[in-house]
Each structure stands twice: as C-alpha cells, then as structure tokens.
SEPALO-157174 format. One record per residue: x, y, z of N, C-alpha, C in turn. Coordinates in steps of 0.05 Angstrom, whole numbers, padded with zeros to 5 digits, always signed. Layout:
% residues N
XYZXYZXYZ...
This chain:
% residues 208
-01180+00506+00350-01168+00531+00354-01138+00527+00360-01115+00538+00350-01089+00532+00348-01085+00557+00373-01067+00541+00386-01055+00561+00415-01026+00574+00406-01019+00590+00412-00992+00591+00410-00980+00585+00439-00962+00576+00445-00941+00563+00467-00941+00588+00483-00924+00607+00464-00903+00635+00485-00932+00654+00492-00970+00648+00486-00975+00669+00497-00996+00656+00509-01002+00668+00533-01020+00666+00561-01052+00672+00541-01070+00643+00544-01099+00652+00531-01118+00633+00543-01142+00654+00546-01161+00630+00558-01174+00613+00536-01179+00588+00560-01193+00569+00528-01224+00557+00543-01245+00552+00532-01266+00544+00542-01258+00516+00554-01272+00514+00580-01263+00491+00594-01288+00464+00584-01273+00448+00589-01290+00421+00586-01294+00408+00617-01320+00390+00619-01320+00377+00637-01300+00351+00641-01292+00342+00664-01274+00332+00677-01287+00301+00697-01281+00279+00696-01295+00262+00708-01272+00261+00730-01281+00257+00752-01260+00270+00779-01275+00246+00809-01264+00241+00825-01276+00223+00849-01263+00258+00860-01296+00264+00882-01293+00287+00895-01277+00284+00919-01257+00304+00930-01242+00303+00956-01257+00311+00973-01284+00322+00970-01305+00329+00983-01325+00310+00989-01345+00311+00972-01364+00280+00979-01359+00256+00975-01333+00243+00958-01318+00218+00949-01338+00210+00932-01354+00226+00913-01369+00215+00889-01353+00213+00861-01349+00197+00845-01352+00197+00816-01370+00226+00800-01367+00244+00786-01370+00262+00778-01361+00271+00761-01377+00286+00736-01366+00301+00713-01372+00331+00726-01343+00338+00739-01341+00364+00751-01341+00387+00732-01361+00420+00728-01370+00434+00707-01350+00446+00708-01340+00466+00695-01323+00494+00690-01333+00512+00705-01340+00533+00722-01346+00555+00735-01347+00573+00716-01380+00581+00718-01389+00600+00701-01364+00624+00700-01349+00632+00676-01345+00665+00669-01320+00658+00676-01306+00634+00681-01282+00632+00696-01274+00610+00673-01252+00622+00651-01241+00608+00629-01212+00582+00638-01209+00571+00623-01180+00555+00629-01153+00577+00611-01145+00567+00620-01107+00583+00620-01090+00571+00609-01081+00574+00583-01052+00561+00575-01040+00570+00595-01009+00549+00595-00993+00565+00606-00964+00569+00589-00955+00594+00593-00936+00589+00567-00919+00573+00560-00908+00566+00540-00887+00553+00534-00894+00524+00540-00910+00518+00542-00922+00493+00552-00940+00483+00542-00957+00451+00542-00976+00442+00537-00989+00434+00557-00983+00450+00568-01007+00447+00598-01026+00475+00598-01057+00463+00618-01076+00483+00619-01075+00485+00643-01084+00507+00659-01100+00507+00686-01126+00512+00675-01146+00498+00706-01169+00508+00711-01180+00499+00739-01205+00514+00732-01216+00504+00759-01247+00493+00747-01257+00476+00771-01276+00462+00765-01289+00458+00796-01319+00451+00797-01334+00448+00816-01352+00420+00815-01356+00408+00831-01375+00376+00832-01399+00393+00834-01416+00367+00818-01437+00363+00799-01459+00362+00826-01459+00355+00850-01471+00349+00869-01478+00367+00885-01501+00376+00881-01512+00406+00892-01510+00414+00918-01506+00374+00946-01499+00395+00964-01472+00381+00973-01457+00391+00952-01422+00385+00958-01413+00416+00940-01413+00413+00913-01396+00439+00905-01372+00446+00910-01352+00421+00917-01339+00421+00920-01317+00437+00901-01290+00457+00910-01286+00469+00891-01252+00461+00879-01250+00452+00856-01226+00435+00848-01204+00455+00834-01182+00452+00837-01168+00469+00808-01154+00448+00802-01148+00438+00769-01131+00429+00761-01110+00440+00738-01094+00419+00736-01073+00423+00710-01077+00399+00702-01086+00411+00669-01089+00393+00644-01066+00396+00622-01076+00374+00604-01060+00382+00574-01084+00394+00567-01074+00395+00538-01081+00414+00526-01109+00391+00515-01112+00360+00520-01131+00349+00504-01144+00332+00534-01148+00352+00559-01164+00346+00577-01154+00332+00593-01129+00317+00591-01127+00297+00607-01110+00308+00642-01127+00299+00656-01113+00313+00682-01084+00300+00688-01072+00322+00700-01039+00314+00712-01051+00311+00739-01060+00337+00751-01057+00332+00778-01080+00356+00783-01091+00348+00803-01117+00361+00816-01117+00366+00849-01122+00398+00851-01122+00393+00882-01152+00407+00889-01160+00408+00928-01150+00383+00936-01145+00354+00916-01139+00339+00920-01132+00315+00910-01154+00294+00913-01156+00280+00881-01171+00261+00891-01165+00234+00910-01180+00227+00923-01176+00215+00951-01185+00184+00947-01174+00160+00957-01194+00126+00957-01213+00134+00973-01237+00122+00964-01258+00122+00977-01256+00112+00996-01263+00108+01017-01266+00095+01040-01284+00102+01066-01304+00080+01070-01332+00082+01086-01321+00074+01115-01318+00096+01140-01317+00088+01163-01329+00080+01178-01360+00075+01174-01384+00072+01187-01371+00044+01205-01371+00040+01234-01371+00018+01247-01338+00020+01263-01318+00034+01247-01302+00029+01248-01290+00047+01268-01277+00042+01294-01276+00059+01317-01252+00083+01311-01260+00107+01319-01251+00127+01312-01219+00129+01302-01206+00118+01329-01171+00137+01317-01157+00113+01291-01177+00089+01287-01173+00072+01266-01173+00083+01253-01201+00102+01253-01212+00111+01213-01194+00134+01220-01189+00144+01226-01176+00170+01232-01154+00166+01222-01131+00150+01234-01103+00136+01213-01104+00124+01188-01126+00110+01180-01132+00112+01156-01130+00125+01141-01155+00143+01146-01161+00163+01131-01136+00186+01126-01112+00184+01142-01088+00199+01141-01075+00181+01116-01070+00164+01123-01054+00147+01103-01070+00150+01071-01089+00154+01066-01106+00163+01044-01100+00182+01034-01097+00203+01054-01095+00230+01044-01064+00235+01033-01048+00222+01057-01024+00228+01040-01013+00209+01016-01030+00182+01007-01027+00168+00990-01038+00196+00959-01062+00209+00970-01069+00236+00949-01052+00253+00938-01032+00258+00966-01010+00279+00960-00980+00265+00949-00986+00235+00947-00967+00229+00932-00946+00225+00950-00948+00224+00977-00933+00219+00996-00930+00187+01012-00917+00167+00992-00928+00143+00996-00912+00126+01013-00887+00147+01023-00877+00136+01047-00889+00133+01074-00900+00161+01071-00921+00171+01099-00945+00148+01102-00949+00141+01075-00973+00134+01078-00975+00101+01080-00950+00090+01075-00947+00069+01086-00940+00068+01117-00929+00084+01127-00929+00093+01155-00952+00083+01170-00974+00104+01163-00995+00107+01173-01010+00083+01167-01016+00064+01143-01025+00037+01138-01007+00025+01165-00981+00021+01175-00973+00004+01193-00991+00012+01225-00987+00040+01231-01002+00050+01251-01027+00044+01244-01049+00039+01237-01072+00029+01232-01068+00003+01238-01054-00020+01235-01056-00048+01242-01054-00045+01263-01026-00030+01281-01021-00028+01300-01053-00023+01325-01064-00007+01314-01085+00011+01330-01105-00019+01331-01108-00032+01309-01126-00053+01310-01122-00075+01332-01093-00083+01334-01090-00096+01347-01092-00084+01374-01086-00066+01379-01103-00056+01415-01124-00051+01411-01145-00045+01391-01169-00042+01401-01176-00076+01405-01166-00088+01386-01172-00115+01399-01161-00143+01423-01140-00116+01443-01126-00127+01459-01114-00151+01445-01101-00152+01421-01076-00172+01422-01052-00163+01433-01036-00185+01437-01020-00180+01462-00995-00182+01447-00979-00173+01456-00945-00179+01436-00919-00156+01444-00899-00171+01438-00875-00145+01440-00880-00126+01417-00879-00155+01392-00871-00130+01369-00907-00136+01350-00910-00121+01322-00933-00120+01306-00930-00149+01294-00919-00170+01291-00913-00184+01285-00925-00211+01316-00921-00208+01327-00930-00220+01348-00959-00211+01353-00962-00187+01352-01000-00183+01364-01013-00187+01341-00993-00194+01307-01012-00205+01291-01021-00227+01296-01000-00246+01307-01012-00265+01307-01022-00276+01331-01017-00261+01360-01046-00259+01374-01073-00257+01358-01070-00240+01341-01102-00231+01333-01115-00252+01317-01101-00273+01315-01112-00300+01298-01137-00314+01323-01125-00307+01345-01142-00320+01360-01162-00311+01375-01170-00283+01367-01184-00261+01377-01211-00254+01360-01196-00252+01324-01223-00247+01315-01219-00276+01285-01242-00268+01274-01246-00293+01247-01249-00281+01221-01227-00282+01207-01215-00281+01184-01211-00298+01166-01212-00298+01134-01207-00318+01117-01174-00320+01122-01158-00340+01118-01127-00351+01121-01109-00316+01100-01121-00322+01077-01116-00304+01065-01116-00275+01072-01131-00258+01089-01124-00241+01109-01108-00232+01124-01095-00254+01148-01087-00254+01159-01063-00253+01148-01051-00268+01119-01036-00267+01111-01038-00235+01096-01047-00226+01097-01044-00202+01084-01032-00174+01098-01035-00191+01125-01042-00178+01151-01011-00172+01154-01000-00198+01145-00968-00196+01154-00949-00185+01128-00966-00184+01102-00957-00170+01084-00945-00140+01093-00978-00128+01098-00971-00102+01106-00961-00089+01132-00953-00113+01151-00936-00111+01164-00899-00098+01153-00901-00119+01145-00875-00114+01123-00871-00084+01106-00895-00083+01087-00900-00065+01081-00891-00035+01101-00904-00038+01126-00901-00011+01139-00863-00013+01150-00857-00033+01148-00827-00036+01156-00818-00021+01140-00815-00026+01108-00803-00018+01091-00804+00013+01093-00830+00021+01095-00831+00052+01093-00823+00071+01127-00820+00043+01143-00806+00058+01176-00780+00063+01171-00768+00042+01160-00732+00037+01171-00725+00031+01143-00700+00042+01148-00678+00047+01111-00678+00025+01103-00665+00006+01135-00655-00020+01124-00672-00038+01126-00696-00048+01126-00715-00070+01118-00723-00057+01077-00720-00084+01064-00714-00085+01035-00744-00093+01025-00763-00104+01036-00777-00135+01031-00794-00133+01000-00798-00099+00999-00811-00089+00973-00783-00078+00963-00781-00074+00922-00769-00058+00914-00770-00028+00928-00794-00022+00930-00789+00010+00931-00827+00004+00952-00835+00034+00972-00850+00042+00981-00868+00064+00960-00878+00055+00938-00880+00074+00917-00920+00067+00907-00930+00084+00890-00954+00082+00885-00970+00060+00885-00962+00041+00874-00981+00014+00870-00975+00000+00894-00952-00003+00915-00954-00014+00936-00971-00006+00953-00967+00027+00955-00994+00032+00975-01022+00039+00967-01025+00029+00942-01057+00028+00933-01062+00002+00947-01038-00020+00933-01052-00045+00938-01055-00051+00966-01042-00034+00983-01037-00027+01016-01064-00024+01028-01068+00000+01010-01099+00016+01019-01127-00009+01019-01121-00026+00993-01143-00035+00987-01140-00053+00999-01122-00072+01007-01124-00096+01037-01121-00083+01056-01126-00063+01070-01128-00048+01095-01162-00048+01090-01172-00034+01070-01201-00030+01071-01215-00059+01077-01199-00088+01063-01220-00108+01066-01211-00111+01096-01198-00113+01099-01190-00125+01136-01203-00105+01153-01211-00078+01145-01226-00066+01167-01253-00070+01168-01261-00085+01132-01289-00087+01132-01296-00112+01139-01279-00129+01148-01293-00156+01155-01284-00156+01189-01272-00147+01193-01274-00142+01221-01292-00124+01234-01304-00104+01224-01316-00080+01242-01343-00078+01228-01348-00092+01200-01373-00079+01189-01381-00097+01178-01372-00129+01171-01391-00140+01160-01409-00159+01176-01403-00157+01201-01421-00165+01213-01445-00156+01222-01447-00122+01224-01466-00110+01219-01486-00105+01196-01473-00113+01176-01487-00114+01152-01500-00138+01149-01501-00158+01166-01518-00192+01172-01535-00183+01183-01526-00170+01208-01553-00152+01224-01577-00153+01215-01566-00123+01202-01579-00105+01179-01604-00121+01160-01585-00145+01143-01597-00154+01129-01620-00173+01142-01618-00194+01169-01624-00208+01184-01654-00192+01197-01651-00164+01196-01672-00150+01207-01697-00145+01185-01689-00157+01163-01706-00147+01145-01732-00170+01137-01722-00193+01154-01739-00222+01157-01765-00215+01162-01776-00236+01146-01802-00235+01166-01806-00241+01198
C-alpha cells in the first residue's frame, strides 16, 4: 500500500518483539483490537500502540516506528532485566533507578546511580573508608570475589566519577554502551555477592 507523506492514514499494525517495562519478558507485543497505526505526516515514521502477549501483564506500550516496523523508541521504555531476589532493598532500589533512567536515555543519571549502588554495597557490608575507592578496597577483605570483579569494582568506580564531576576524563564520554556495560558488571557483582550463594543452598537442598 503506497502512503502519501503530507496525509495523516491509518495502517494495520504488525506485531512488535519488545522486553516488557511491565513483566521484563521477551514478547511479540499484539496491535489493540480496532485501534489502527498512524502515519505521521511528512514523515516516515508511524505511531502505535501495542499490548504484551502475557495475559497477566497486558502491559500497555505506544510506540514510534518506520514505516517497515522497526522501533525508534517505545514508552514506557524498554527496561535491563534485572532479578532482585536476595538483594537488600535500597541496593535494588538504586539499581533499579539507574535502569530506568539508562531506559530514558538518561545515561548520566544513570551512571550516578550505578556509583550510589557500590556506594550502598559497601555499607551494607560495613567497609570502612574516607572515599569509594578506599571501602572498595576494604571490601576485598569482607566478601569473596573473582580478582576480576573487584577490578571491575574499581572500573565503575571511575565510571560513576565521570558522570559526578566535569573534571574526571577516565571514559571518552558517560554515554550508552558505557552504562550498559555499567549495568551488566553491576548485575554480576550483585549476583555473586547476594545470590549466588543462595542458589548452592537451593541446589544443595535438593540432595538426597
């Protein structure tokens, strides 16, 4: 079907594969019955809206597409997954901030909030220090980590510098792939500290 640019027309929507901001599932989110997608003029962009596949989420999405499906941007926003189970509250809680504004594309904030998350770690695990740099490396002697951790530990130390203060350089820029790769060594360091030892438990209980 050929669109014209300068006029406003609905077009049958297609399904959309989307990680929900609601349940954090993988999903081919449907079109809403009776409810068409939207050129918009002068443009090769669509709106629509869309709902998850998961009967008790239903979560309800609108996006902006092209015109050959591919999403620009979706709100709410899709979000990193991330499982708090174990992990003591105002941790997952800063986390889970730094996630959200990593969603909104806010990746200054959200390296922020990745530094306040180490920070929080290190008092819940009473390391002792002036600065985050010092109670990191208290925390060498508190909990047990691979070398490589710890060093990661002091990465995103750095990391949260860059996005505190103008003048610390250590990254080019505080920008998307720093705080994915941010997010995703924050997730292993909370999961080998807070959860995988429960998951030995777990598994340990299932012995004869």
């Amino acid at each position: 079907m050929l669109i014209k640019l300068n006029q406003t027309m609905p077009i049958a929507g297609q399904k959309l594969s989307l990680r929900c901001p609601g349940c954090g599932n993988i999903g081919s989110f449907e079109p809403i019955d009776l409810i068409y997608d939207i050129s918009v003029p002068m443009t090769t962009t669509v709106l629509g809206q869309r709902v998850c596949p998961n009967p008790e989420c239903r979560t309800h999405v609108f996006c902006i597409l092209t015109l050959q499906g591919k999403i620009i941007r979706s709100y709410p926003p899709e979000r990193i997954h991330f499982e708090s189970g174990s992990i003591p509250e105002p941790i997952a809680k800063t986390f889970s901030e730094a996630i959200a504004c990593h969603g909104e594309q806010l990746y200054v904030a959200a390296g922020i909030m990745i530094r306040r998350a180490l920070e929080e770690l290190c008092e819940d695990k009473h390391a002792d220090g002036k600065t985050l740099q010092e109670r990191i490396q208290s925390l060498r002697s508190i909990v047990v980590l691979p070398p490589d951790l710890f060093e990661g530990l002091d990465d995103l130390r750095l990391l949260g510098n860059d996005a505190t203060h103008v003048e610390s350089k250590t990254y080019k820029s505080v920008g998307r792939e720093e705080v994915e790769i941010g997010i995703e060594l924050t997730k292993e360091i909370l999961k080998a500290v807070y959860q995988l030892g429960g998951l030995i438990e777990r598994m340990r209980a299932l012995k004869k």
